[in-house]
N, C-alpha and C positions, 0 to 999 in steps of 0.2 A: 504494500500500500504506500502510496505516495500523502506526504505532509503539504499544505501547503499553505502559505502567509493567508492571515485573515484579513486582508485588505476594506478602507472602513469603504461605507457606500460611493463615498466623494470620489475613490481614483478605482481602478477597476478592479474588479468583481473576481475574487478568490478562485484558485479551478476546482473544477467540481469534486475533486479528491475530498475537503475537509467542507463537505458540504453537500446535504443531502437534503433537495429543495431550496428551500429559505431555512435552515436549520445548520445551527455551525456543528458541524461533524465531531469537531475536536471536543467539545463539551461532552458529548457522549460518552466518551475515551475516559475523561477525567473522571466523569460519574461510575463509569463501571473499577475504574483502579481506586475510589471512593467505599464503593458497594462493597466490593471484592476485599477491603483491610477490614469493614466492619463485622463484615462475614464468619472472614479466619478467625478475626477478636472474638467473637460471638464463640465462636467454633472452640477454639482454646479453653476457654470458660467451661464451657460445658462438660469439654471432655478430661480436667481436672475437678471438677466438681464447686469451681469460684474462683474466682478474679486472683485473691493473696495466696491460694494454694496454686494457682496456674504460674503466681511470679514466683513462689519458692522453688519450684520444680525447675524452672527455666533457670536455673542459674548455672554461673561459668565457671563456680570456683570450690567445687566440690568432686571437681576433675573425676567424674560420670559422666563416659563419653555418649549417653545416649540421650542428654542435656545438650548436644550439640548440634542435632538434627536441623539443620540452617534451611530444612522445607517449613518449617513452622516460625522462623524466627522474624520474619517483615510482620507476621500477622499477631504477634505478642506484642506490635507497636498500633495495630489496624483500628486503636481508637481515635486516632488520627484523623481518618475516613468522615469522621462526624463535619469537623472542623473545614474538609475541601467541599462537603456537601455543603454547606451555608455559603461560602465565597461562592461557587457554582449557584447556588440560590439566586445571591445579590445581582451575577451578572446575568443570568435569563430573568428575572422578572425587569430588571430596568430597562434590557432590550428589546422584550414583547412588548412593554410599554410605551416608549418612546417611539419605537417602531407602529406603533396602533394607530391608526386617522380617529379613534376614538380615544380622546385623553380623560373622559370625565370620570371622576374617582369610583361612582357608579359601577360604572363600565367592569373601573380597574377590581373593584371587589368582588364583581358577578364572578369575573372570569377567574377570582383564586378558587373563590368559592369551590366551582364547579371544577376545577382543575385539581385540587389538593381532599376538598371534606366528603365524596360518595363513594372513595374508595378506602377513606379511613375510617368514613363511620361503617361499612361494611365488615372492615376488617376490628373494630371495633364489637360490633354485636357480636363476630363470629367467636372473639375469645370470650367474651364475656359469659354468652350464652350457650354455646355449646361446644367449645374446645372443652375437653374434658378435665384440663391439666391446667386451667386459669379460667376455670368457672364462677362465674359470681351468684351468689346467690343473697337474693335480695330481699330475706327476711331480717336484715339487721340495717341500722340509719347508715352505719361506715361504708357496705357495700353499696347501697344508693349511693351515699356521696361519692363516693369511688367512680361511678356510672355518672352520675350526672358531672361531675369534673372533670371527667375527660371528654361527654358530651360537647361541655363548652370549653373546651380545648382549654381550660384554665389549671389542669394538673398538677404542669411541672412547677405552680406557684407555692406548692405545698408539700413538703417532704413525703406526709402520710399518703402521698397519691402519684409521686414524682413518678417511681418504678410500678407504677400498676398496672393489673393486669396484663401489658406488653412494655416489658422496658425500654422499649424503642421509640416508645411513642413519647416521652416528653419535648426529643427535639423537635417533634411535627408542631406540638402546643408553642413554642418558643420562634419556631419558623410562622407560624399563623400570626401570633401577634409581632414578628417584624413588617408582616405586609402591614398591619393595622399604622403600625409607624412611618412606615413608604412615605407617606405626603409629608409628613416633618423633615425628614430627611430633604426632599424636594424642595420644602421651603425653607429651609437654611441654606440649602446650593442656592437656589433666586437670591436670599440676601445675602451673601458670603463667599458665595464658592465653595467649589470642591475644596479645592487644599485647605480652608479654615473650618467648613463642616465634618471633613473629617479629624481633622487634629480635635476636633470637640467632638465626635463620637469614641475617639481614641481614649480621649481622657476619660468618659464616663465607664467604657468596658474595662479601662484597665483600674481603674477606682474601684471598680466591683471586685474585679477580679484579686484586688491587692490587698483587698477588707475580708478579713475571718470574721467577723461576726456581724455581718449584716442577716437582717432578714429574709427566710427564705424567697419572700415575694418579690425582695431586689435582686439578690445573688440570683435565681434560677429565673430573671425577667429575661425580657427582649433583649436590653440594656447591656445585657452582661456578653452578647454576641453583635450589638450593631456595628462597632468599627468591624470585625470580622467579616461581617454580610454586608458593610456600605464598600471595601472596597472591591468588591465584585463588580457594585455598582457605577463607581468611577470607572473603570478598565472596562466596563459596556460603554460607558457614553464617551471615552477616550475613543472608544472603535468606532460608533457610529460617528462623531463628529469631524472625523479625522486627525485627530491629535493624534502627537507621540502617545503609546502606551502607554500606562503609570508603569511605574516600575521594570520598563522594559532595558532601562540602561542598567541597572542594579545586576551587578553579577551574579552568576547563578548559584553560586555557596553561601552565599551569605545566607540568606534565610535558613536555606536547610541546617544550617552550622548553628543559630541559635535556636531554630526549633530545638536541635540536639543539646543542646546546653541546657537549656532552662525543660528539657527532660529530665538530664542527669544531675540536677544540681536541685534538690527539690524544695527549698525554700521560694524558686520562685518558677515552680512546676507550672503554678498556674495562668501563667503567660505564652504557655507550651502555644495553646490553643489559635492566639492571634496571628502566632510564628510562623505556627504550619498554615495561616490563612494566606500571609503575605507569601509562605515560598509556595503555594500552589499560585496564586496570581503572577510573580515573576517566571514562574513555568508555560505560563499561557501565555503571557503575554512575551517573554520569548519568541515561543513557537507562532506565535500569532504575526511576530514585528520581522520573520526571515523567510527566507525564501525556501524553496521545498525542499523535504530531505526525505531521503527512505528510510522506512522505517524496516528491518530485518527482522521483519516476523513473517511468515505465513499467510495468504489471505486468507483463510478458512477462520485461521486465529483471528485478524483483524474482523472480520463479521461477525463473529461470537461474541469479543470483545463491545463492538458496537453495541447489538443486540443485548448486551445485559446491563448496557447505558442504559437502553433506551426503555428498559421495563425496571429500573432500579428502582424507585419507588415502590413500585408492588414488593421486589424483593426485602426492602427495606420494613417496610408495612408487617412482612408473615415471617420471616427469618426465625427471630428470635424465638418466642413458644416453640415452634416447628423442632427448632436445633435443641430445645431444652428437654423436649419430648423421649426422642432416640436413648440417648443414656439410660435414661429413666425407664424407657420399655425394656430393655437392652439387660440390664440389673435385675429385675423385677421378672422377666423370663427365665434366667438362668442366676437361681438366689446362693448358689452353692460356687459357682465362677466368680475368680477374681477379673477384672479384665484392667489392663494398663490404659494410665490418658493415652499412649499412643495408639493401641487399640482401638479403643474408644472414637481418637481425629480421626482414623483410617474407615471409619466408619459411618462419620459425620464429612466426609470427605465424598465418601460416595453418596451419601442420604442427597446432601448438594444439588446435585445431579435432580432429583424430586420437587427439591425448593424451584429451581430454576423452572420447571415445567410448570408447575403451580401458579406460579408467579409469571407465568408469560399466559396461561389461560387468563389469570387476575387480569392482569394489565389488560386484556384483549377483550373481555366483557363486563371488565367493571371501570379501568379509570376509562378508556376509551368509550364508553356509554355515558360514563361523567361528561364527561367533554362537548361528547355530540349533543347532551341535552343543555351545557349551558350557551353551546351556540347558539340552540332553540331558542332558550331563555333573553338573550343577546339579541336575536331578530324581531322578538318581541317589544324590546325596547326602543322607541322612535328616539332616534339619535335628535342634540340639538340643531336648531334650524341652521344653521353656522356651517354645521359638521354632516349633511345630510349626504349622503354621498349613496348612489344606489349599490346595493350588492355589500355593502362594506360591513355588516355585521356577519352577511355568513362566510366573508375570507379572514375573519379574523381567528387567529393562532393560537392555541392553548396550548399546543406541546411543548413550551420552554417550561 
């Protein structure tokens, strides 16, 4: 497969290698090496049985060579994946927007709506009410609250509900209310600019992030991820407007270099987050600001790859239960076998294989039904007199 520059609208038009329609190919790419670290992280988890025994077991200095298994070693870091998903956020939604002949905020929320909430409240009732392994049952006030808070995506504001029923779902709650933030952001770039809205979104995530004892409803807010997901947003409107990229001259070790550092150095761990935001946008924007390279893989591979971009969400949405399930049946069949985590990945390795299929039916009859109904929803709506443009609510684009 060939790479090739994202060229902004203004000078000519990218070849169609990193570009499938109106849709920047490369995003795809990023989303599935995104999907794919959370997975293994997921995956790891599981098949140690938690998070501090999966990092005791992984260690280098108990010279046990089967601690060194370097197939498992990128994805014992693949909580990462969270952090390039919300930069990936920032830059498709300011590009479907900006890009939309329909600017009214209306508009902009019909189509998160419909894009993000009928494949998560789906996947929502599915665990709730009949996964059998994260069932709620709603004879007690906690498990309502539990239901109705993640109903209204208000969750991850509350410790008691943060990891509930699918622990994957508080970043969905935190990415919904960054769109509700969208138009702030928007109206500090009108009065400010970029380069001063975000040194003032920077300051507030990392204020967050640098305070142990704030409250959960500030630490686990939108807040605590906006510089993270506004500079997606700059590097979208740096490519549609024609500017240099943000951060396209910035070398390419630097970021990865203090992602690594303020990993290893755990005082201030929790700036890991904004780290890996900036070295994924210096990666894009890279690849975005040079001219083609090949890429030494396989096409078969490169279409896979795409292809678990492009339903990463669904995958994201059902992963977790799924992956926590296996073990759990796995032990409980055979109560008299020991079985090793490695065992265990190798098994949750192949289960995979199931999620992926799962998750490409999801995608295919449930966000893709989202979609088609909020375009519905969308041609329903008589655009302003200003903006009436025939045909323009049903070409407009929800797959960012």
């Amino acid at each position: 497969m060939t790479s090739a520059p994202m060229t902004s609208p203004q000078t000519k038009s990218p070849p169609p290698a990193l570009r499938t329609g109106d849709h920047l190919a490369l995003i795809d790419y990023v989303r599935a090496v995104a999907i794919l670290l959370v997975l293994g992280f997921h995956l790891l988890i599981e098949s140690f049985g938690g998070r501090e025994l999966m990092e005791s077991h992984l260690s280098y200095t108990d010279g046990n060579i089967i601690h060194l298994f370097l197939y498992i070693l990128p994805f014992s870091y693949g909580f990462i994946g969270v952090s390039i998903f919300f930069l990936v956020s920032g830059f498709c939604i300011h590009l479907s927007h900006e890009r939309s002949k329909r600017k009214e905020y209306k508009v902009f929320f019909v189509r998160r709506f419909f894009r993000i909430y009928p494949p998560y409240f789906v996947a929502l009732c599915f665990f709730a009410f009949v996964f059998p392994f994260t069932m709620l049952k709603l004879n007690s006030p906690i498990n309502i609250a539990q239901f109705v808070s993640h109903v209204l995506m208000v969750h991850n504001l509350d410790p008691r509900s943060f990891y509930g029923i699918n622990g994957a779902f508080w970043s969905i709650g935190v990415e919904v209310q960054l769109y509700a933030i969208y138009p702030l952001l928007l109206l500090m770039v009108r009065r400010i600019g970029w380069n001063k809205a975000l040194l003032i979104t920077a300051a507030i995530e990392m204020s967050i992030r640098g305070s142990s004892h704030l409250p959960s409803w500030i630490s686990c807010s939108p807040f605590c991820a906006w510089f993270s997901w506004s500079i997606g947003a700059k590097l979208a409107d740096d490519y549609l407007k024609g500017r240099p990229l943000f951060l396209a001259k910035c070398p390419l070790w630097v970021w990865p270099c203090m992602a690594a550092i303020t990993y290893t150095v755990k005082p201030i761990f929790a700036f890991n987050f904004p780290c890996v935001a900036l070295a994924t946008a210096t990666t894009i924007a890279y690849f975005m600001s040079r001219p083609p390279v090949q890429v030494p893989l396989p096409r078969i591979l490169c279409n896979a790859l795409h292809q678990v971009g492009v339903i990463s969400y669904s995958i994201y949405l059902l992963h977790g239960p799924l992956l926590a399930f296996l073990p759990k049946a796995i032990r409980a069949a055979f109560p008299a076998q020991t079985f090793s985590p490695f065992a265990i990945s190798n098994c949750l390795l192949l289960f995979c294989l199931v999620i992926f299929l799962v998750s490409w039916l999801f995608h295919r009859y449930v966000e893709l039904t989202g979609i088609e109904l909020g375009k519905w929803v969308l041609k329903q709506m008589p655009p302003r007199p200003a903006l009436a443009t025939a045909g323009v609510a049903a070409n407009e684009s929800f797959n960012s």
